[in-house]
PQR file of N, CA, C, O and H, with PARSE charges and radii, in Angstrom:
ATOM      1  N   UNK A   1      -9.381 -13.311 -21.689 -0.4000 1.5000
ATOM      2  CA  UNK A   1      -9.754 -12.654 -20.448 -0.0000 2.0000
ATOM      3  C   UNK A   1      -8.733 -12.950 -19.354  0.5500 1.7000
ATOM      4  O   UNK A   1      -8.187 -12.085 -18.669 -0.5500 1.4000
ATOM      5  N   UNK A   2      -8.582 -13.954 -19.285 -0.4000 1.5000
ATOM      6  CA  UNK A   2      -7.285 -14.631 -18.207 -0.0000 2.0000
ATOM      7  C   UNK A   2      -5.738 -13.755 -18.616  0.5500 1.7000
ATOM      8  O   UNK A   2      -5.409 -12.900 -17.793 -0.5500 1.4000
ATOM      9  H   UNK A   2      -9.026 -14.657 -19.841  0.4000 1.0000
ATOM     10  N   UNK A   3      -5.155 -13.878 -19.389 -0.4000 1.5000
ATOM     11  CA  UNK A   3      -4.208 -13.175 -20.098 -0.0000 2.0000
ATOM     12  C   UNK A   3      -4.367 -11.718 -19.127  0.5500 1.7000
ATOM     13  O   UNK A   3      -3.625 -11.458 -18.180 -0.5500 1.4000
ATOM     14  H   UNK A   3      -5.423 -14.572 -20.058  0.4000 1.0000
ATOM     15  N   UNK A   4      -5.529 -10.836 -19.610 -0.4000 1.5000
ATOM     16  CA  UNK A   4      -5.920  -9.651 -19.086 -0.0000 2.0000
ATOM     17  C   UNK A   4      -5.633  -9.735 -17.504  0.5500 1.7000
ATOM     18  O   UNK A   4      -4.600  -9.384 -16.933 -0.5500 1.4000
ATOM     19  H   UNK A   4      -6.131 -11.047 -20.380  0.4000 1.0000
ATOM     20  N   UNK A   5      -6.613 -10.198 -17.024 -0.4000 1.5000
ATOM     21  CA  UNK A   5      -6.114 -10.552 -15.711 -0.0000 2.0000
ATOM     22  C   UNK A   5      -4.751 -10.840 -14.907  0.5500 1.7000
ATOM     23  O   UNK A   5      -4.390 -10.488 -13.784 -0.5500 1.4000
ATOM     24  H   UNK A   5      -7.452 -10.483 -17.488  0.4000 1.0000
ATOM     25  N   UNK A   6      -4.271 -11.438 -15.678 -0.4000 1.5000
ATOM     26  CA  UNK A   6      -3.352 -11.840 -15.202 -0.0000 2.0000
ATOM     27  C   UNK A   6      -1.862 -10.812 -15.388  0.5500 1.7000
ATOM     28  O   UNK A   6      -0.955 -10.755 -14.557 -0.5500 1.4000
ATOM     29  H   UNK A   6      -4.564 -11.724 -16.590  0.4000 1.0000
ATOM     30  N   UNK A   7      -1.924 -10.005 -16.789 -0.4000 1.5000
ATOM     31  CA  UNK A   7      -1.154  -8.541 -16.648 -0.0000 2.0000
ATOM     32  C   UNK A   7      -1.469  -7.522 -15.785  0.5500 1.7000
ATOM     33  O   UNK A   7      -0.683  -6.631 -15.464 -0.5500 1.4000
ATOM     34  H   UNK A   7      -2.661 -10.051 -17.464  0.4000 1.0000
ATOM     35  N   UNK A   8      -2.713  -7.644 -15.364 -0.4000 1.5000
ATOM     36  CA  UNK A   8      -3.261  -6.745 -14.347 -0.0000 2.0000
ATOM     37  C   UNK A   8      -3.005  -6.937 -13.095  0.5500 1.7000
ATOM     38  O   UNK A   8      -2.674  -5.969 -12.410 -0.5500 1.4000
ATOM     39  H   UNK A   8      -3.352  -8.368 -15.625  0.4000 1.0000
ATOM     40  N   UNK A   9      -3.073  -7.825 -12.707 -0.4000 1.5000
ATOM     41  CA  UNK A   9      -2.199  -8.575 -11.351 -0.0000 2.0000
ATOM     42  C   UNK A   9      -0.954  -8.326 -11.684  0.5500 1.7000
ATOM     43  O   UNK A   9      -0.174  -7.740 -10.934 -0.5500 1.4000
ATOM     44  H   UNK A   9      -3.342  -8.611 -13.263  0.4000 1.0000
ATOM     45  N   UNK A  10      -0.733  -8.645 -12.555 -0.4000 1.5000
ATOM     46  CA  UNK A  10       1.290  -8.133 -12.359 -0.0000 2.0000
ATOM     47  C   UNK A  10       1.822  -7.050 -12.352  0.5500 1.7000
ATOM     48  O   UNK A  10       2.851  -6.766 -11.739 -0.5500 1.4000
ATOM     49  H   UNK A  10      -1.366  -9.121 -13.165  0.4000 1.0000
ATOM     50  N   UNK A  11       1.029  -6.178 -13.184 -0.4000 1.5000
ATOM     51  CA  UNK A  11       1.382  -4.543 -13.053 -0.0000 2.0000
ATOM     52  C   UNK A  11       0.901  -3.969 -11.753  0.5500 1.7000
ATOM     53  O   UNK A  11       1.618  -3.218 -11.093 -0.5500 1.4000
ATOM     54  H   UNK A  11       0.193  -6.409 -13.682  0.4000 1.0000
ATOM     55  N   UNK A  12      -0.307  -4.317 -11.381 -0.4000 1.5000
ATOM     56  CA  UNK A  12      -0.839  -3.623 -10.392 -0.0000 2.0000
ATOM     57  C   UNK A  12       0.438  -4.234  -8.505  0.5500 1.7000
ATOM     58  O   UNK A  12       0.550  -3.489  -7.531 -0.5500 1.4000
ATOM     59  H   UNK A  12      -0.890  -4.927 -11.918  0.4000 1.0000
ATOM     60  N   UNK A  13       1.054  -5.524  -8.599 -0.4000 1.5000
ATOM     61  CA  UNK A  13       1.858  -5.667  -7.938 -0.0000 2.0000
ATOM     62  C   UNK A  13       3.289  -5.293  -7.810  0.5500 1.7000
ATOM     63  O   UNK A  13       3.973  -5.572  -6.825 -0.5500 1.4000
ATOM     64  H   UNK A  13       0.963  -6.129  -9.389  0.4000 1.0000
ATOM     65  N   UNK A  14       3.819  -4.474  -9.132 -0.4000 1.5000
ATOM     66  CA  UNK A  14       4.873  -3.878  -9.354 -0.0000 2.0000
ATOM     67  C   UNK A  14       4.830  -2.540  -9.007  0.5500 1.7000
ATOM     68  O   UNK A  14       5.754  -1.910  -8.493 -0.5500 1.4000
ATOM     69  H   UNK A  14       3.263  -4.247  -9.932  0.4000 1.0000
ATOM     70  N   UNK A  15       3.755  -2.130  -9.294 -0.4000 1.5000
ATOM     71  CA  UNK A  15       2.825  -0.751  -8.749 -0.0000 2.0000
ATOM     72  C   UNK A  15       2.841  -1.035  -7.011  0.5500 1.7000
ATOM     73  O   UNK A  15       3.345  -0.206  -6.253 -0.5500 1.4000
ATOM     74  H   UNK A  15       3.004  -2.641  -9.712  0.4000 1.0000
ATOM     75  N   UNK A  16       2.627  -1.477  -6.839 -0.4000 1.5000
ATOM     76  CA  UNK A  16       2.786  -1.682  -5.286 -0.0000 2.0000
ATOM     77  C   UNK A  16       3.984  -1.946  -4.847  0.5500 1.7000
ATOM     78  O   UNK A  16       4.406  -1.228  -3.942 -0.5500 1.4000
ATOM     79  H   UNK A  16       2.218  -2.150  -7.454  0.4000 1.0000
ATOM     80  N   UNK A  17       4.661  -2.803  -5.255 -0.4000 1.5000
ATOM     81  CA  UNK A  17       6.445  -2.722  -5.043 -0.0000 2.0000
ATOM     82  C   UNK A  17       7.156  -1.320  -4.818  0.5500 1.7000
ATOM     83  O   UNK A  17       7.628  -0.708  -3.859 -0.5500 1.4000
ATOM     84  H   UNK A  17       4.317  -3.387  -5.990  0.4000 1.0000
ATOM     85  N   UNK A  18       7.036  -1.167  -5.844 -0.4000 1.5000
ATOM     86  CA  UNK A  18       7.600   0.120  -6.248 -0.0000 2.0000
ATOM     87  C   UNK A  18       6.964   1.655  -5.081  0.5500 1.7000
ATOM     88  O   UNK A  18       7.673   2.467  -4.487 -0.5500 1.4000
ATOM     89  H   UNK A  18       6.653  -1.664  -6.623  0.4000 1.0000
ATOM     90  N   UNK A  19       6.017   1.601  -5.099 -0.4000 1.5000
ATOM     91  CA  UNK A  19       5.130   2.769  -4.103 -0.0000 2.0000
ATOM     92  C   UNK A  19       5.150   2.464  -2.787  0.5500 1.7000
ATOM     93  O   UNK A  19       4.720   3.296  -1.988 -0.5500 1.4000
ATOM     94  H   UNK A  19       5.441   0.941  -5.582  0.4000 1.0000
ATOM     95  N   UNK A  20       5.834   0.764  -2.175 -0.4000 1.5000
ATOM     96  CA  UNK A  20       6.011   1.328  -0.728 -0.0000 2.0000
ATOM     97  C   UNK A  20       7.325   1.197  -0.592  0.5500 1.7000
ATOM     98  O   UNK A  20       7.826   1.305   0.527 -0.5500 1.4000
ATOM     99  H   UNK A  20       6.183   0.088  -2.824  0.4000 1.0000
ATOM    100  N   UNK A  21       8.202   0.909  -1.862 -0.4000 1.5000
ATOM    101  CA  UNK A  21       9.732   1.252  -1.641 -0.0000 2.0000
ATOM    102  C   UNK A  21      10.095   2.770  -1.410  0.5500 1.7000
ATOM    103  O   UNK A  21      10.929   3.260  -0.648 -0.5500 1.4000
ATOM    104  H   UNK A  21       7.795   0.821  -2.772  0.4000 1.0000
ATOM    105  N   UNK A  22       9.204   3.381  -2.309 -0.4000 1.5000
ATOM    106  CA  UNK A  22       9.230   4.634  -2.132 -0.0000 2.0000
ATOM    107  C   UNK A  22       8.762   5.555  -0.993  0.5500 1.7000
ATOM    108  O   UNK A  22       9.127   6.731  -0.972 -0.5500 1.4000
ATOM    109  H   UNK A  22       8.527   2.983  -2.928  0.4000 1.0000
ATOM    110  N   UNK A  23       7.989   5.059  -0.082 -0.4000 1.5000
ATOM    111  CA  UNK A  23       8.198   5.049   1.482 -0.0000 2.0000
ATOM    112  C   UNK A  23       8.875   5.717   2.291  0.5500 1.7000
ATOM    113  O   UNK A  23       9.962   5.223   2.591 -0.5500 1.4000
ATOM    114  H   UNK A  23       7.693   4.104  -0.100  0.4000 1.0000
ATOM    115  N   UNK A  24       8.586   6.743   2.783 -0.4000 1.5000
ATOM    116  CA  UNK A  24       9.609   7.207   3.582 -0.0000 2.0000
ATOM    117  C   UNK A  24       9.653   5.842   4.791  0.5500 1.7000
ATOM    118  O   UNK A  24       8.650   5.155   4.985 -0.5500 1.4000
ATOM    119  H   UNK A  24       7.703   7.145   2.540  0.4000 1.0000
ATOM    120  N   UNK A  25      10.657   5.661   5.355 -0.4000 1.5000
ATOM    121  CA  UNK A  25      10.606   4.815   6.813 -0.0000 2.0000
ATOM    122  C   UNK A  25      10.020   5.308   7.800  0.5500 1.7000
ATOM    123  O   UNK A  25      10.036   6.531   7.939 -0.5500 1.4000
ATOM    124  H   UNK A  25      11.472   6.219   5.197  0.4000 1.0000
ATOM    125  N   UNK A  26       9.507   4.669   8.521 -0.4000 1.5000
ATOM    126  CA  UNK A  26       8.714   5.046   9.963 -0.0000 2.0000
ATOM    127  C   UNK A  26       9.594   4.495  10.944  0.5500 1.7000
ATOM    128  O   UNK A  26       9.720   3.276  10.826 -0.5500 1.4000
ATOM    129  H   UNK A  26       9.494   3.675   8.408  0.4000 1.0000
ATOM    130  N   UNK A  27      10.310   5.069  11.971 -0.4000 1.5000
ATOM    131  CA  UNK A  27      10.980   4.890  12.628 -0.0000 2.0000
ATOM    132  C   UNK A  27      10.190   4.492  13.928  0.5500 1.7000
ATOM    133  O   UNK A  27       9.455   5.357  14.405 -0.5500 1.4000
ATOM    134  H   UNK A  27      10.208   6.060  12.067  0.4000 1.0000
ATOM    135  N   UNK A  28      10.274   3.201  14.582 -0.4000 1.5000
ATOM    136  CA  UNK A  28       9.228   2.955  15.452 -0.0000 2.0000
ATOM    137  C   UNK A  28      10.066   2.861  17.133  0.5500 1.7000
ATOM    138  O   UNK A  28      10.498   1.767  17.496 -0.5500 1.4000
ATOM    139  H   UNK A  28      10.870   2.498  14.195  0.4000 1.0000
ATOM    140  N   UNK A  29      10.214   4.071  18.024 -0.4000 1.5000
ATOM    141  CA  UNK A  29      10.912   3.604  19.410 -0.0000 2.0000
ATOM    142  C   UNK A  29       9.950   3.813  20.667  0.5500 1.7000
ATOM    143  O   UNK A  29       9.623   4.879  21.187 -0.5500 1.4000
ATOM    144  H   UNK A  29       9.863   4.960  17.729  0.4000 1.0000
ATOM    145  N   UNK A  30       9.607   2.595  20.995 -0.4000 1.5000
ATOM    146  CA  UNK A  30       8.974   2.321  22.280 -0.0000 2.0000
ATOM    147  C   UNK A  30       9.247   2.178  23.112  0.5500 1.7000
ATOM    148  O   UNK A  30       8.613   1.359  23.777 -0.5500 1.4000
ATOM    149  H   UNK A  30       9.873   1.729  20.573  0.4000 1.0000
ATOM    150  N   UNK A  31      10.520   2.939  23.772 -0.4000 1.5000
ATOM    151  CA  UNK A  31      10.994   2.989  24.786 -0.0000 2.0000
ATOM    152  C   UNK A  31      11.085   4.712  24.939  0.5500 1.7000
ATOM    153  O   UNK A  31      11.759   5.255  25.814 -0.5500 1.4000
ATOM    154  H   UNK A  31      11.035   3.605  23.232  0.4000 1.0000
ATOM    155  N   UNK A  32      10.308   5.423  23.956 -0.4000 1.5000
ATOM    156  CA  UNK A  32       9.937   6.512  24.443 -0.0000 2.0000
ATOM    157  C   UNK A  32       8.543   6.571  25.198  0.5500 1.7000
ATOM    158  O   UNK A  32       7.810   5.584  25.255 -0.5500 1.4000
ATOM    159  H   UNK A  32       9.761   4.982  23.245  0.4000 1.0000
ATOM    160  N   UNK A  33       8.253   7.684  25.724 -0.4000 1.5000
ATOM    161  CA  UNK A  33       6.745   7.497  26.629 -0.0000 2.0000
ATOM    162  C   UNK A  33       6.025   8.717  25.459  0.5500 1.7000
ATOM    163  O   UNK A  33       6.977   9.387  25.058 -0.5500 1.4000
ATOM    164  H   UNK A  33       8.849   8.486  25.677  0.4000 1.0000
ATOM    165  N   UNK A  34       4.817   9.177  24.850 -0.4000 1.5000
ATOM    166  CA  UNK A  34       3.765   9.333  24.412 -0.0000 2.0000
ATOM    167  C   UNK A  34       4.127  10.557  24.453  0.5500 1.7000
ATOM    168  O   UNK A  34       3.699  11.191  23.488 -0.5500 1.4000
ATOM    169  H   UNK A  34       4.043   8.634  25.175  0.4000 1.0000
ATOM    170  N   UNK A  35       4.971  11.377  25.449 -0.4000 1.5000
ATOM    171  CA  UNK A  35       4.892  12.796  26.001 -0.0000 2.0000
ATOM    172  C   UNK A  35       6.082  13.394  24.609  0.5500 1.7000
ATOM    173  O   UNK A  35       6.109  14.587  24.307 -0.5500 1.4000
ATOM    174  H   UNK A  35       5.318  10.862  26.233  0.4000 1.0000
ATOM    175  N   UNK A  36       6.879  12.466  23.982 -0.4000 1.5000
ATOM    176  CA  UNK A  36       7.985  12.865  22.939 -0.0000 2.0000
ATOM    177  C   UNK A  36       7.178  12.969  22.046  0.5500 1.7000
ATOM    178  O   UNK A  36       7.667  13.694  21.179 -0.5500 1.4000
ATOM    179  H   UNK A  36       6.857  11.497  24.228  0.4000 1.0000
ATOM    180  N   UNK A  37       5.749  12.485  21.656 -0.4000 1.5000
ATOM    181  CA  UNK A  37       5.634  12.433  19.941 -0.0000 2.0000
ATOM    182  C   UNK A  37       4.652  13.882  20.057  0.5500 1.7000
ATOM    183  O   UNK A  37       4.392  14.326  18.938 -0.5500 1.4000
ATOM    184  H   UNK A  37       5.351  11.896  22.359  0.4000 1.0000
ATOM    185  N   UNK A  38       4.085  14.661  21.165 -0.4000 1.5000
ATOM    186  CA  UNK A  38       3.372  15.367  20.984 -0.0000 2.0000
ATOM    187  C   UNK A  38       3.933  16.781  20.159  0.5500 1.7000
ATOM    188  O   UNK A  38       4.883  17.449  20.567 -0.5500 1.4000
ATOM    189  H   UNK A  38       4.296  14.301  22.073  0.4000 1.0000
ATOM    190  N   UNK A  39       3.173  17.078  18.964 -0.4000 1.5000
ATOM    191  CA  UNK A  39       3.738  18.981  18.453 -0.0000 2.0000
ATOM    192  C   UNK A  39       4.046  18.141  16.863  0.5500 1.7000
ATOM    193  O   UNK A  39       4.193  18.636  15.746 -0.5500 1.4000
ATOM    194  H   UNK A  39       2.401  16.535  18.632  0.4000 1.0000
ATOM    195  N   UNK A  40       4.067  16.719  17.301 -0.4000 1.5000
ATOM    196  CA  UNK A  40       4.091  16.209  15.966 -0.0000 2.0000
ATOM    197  C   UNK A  40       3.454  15.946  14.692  0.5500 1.7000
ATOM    198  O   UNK A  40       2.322  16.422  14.770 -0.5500 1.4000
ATOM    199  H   UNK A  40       3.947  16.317  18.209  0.4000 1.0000
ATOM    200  N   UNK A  41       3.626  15.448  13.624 -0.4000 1.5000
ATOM    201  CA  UNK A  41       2.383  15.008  12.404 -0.0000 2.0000
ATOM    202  C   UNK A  41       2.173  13.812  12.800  0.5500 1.7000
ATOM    203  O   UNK A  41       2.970  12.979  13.231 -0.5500 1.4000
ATOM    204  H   UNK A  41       4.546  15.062  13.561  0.4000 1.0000
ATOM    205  N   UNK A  42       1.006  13.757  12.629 -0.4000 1.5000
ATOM    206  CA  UNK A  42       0.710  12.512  12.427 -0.0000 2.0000
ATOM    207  C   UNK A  42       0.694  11.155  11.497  0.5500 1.7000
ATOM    208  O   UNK A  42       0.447  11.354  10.307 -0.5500 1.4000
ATOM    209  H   UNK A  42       0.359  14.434  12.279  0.4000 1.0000
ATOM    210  N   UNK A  43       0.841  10.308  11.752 -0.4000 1.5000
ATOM    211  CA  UNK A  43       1.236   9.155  10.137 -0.0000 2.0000
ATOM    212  C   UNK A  43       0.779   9.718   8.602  0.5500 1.7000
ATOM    213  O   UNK A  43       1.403   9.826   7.546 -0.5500 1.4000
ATOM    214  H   UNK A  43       1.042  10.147  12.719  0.4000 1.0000
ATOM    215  N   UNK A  44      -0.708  10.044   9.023 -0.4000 1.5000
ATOM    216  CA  UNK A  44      -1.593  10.544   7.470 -0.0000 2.0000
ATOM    217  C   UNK A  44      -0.997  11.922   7.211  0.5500 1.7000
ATOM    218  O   UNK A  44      -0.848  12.431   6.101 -0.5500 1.4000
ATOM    219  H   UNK A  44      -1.215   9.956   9.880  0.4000 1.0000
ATOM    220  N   UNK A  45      -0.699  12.417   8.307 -0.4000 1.5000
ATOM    221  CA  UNK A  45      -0.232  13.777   7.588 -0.0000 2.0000
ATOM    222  C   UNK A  45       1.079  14.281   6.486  0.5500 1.7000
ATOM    223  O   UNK A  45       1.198  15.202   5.678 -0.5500 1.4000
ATOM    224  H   UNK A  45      -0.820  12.003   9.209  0.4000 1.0000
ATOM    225  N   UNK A  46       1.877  13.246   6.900 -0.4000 1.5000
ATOM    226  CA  UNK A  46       3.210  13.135   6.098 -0.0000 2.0000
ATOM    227  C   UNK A  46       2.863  12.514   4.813  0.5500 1.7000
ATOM    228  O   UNK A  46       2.168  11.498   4.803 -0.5500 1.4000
ATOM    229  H   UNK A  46       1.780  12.498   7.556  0.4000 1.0000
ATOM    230  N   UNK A  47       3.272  13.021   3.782 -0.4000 1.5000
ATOM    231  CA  UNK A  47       2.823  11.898   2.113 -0.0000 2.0000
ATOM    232  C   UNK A  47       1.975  11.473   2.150  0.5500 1.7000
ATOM    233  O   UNK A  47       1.766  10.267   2.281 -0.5500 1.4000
ATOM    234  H   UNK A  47       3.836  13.846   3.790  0.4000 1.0000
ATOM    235  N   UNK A  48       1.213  12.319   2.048 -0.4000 1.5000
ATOM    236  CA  UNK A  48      -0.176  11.759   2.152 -0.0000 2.0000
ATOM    237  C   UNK A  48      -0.657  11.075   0.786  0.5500 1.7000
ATOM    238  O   UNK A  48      -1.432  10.120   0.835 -0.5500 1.4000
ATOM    239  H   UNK A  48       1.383  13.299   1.942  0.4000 1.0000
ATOM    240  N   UNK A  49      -0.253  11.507  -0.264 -0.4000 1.5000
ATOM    241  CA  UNK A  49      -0.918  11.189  -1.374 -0.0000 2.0000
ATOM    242  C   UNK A  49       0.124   9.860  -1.949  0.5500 1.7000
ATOM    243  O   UNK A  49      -0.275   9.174  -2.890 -0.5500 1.4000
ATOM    244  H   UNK A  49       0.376  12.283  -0.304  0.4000 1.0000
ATOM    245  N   UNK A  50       1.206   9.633  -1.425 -0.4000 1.5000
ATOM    246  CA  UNK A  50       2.316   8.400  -1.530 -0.0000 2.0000
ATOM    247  C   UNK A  50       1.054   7.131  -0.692  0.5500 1.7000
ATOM    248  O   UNK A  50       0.629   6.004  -0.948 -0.5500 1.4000
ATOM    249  H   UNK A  50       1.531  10.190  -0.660  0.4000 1.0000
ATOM    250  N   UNK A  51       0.876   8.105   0.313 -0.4000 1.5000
ATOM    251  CA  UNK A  51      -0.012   6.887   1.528 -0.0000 2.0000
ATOM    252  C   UNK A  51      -1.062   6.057   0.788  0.5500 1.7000
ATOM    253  O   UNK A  51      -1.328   4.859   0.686 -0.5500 1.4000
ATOM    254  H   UNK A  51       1.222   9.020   0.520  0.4000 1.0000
ATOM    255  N   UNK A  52      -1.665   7.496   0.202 -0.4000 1.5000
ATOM    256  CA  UNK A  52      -3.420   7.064  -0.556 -0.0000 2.0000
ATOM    257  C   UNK A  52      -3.234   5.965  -1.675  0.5500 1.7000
ATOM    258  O   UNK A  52      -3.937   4.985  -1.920 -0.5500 1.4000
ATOM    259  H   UNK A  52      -1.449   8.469   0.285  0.4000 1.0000
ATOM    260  N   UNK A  53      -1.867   6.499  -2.393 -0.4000 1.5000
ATOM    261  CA  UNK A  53      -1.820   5.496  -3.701 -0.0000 2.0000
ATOM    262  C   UNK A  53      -1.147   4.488  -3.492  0.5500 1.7000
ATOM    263  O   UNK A  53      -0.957   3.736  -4.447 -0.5500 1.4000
ATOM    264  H   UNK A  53      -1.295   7.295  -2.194  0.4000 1.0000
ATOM    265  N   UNK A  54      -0.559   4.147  -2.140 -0.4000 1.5000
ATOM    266  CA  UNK A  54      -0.501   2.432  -1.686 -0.0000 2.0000
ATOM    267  C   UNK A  54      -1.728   1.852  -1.333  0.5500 1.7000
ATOM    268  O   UNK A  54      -2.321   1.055  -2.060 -0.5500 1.4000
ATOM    269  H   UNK A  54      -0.713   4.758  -1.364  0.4000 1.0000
ATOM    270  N   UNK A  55      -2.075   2.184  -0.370 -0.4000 1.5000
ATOM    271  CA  UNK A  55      -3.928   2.204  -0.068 -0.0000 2.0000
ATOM    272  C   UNK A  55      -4.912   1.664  -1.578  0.5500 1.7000
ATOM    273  O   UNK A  55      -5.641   0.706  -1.318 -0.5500 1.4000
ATOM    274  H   UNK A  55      -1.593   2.832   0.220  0.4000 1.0000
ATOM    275  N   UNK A  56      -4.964   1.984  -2.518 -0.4000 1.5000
ATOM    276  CA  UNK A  56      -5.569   2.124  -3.574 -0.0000 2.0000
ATOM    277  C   UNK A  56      -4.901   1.463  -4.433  0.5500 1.7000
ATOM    278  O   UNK A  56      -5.565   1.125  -5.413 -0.5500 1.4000
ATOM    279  H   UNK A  56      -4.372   2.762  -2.729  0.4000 1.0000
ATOM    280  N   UNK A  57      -3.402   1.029  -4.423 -0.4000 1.5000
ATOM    281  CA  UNK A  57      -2.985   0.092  -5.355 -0.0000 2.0000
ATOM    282  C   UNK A  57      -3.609  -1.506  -4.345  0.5500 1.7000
ATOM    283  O   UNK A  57      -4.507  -2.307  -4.604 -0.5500 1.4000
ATOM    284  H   UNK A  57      -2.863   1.303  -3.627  0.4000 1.0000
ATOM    285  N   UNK A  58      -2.789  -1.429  -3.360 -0.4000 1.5000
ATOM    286  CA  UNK A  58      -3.355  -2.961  -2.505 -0.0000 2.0000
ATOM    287  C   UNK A  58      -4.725  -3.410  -2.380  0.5500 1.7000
ATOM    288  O   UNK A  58      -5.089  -4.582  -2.274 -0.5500 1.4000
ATOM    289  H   UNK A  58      -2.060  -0.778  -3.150  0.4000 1.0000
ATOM    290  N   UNK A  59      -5.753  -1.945  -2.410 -0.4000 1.5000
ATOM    291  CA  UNK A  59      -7.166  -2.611  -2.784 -0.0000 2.0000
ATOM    292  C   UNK A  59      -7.402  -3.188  -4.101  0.5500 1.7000
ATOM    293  O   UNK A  59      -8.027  -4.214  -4.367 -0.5500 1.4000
ATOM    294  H   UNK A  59      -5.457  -0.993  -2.496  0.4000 1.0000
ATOM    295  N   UNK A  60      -6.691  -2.218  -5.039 -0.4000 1.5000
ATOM    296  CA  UNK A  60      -6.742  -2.862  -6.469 -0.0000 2.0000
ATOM    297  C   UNK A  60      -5.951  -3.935  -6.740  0.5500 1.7000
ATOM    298  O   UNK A  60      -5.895  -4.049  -7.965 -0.5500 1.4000
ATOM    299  H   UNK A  60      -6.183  -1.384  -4.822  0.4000 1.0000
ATOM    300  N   UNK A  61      -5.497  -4.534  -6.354 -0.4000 1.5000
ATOM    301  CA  UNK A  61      -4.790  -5.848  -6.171 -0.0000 2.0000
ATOM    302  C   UNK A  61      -4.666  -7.000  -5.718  0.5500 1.7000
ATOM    303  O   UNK A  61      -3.811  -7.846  -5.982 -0.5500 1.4000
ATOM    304  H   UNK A  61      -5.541  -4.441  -5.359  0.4000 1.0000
ATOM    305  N   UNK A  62      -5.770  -7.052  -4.831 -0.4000 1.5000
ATOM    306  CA  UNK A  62      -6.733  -7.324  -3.652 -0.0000 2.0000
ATOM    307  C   UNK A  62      -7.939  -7.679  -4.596  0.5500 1.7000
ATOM    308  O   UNK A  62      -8.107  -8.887  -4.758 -0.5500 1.4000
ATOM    309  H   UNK A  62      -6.465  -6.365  -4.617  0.4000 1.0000
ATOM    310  N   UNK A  63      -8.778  -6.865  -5.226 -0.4000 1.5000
ATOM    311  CA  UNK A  63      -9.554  -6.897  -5.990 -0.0000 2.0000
ATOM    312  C   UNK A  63      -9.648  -8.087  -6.969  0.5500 1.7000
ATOM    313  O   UNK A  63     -10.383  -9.068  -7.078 -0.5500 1.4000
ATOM    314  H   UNK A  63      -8.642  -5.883  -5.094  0.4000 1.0000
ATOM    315  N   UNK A  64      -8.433  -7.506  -7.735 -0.4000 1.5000
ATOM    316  CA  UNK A  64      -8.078  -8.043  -8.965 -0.0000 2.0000
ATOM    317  C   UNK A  64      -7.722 -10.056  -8.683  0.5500 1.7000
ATOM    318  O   UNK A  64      -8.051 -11.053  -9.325 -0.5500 1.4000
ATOM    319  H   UNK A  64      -7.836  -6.708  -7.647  0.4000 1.0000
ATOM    320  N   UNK A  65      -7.090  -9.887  -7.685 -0.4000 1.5000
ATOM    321  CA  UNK A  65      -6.667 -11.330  -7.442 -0.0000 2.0000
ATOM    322  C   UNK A  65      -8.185 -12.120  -6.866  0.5500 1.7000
ATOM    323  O   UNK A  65      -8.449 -13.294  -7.126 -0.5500 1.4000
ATOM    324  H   UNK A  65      -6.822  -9.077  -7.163  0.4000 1.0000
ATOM    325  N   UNK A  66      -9.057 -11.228  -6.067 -0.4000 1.5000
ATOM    326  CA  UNK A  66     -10.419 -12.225  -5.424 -0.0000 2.0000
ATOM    327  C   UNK A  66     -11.054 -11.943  -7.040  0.5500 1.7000
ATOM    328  O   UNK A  66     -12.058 -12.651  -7.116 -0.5500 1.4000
ATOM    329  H   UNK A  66      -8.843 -10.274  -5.856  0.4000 1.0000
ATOM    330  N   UNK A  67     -10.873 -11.247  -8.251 -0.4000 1.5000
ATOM    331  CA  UNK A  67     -11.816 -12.074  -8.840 -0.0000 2.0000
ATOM    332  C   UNK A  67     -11.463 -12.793  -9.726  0.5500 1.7000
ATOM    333  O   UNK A  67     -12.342 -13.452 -10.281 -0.5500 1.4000
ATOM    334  H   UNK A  67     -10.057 -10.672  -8.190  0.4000 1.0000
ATOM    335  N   UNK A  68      -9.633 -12.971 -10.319 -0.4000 1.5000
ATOM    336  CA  UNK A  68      -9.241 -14.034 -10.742 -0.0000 2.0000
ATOM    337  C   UNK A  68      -9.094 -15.353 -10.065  0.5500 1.7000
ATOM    338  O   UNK A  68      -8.415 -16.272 -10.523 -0.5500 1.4000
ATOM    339  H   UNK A  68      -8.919 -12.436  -9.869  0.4000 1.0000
ATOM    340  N   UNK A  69      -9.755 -15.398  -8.968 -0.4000 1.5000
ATOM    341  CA  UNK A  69      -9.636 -16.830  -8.661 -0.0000 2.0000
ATOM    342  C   UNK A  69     -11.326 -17.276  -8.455  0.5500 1.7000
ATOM    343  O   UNK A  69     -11.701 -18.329  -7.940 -0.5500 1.4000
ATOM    344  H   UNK A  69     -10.307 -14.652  -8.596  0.4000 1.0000
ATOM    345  N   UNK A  70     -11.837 -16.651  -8.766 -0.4000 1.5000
ATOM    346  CA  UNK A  70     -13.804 -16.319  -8.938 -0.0000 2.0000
ATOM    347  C   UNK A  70     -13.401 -17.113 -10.138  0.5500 1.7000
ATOM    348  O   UNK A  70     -13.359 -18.337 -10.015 -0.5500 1.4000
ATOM    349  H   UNK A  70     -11.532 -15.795  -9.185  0.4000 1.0000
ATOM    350  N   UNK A  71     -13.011 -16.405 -11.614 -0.4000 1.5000
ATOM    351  CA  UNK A  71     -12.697 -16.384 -12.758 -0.0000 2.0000
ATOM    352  C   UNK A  71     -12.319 -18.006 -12.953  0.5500 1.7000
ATOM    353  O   UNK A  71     -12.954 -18.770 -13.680 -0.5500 1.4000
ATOM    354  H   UNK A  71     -13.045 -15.411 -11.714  0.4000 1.0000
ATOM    355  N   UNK A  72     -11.083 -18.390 -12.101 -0.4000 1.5000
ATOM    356  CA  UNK A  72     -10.974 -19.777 -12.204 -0.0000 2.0000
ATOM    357  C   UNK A  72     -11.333 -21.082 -12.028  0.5500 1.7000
ATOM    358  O   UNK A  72     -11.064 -22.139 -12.600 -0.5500 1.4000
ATOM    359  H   UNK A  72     -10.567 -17.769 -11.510  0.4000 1.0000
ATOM    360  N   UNK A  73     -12.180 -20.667 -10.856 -0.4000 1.5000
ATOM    361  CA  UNK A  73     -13.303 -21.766 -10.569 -0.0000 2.0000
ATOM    362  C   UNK A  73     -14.046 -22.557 -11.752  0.5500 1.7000
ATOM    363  O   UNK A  73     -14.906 -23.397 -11.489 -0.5500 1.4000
ATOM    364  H   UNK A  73     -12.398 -19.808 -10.392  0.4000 1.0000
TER
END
């Protein structure tokens, strides 16, 4: 069972490596005022489905690690 776990934690963190390398960059300048970003997308709107399956790998990974250390107790 540990074995299991423990490939699952590793894939599921390579899976996550990999999916926010693939990332577009967010370019962050705060020395603009609020009035430049308007007509724009919004964060969720761009890759959205790149977004969801980081989202959903880090819960599953997240997961996986709170119950291998349940597991080890």
């Amino acid at each position: 069972m540990q074995t299991i776990l423990i490939t699952l934690t590793i894939v599921a963190a390579l899976v996550l490596i990999l999916l926010v390398s693939l990332l577009p960059r967010e370019s962050q300048q705060f020395y603009r005022d609020s009035n430049t970003s308007i007509g724009k997308s919004g964060y969720w709107e761009t890759h959205l489905a790149k977004k969801i399956l980081v989202l959903l790998a880090s819960l599953a990974l997240i997961v996986l690690m709170i119950f291998f250390m349940i597991q080890s107790l």
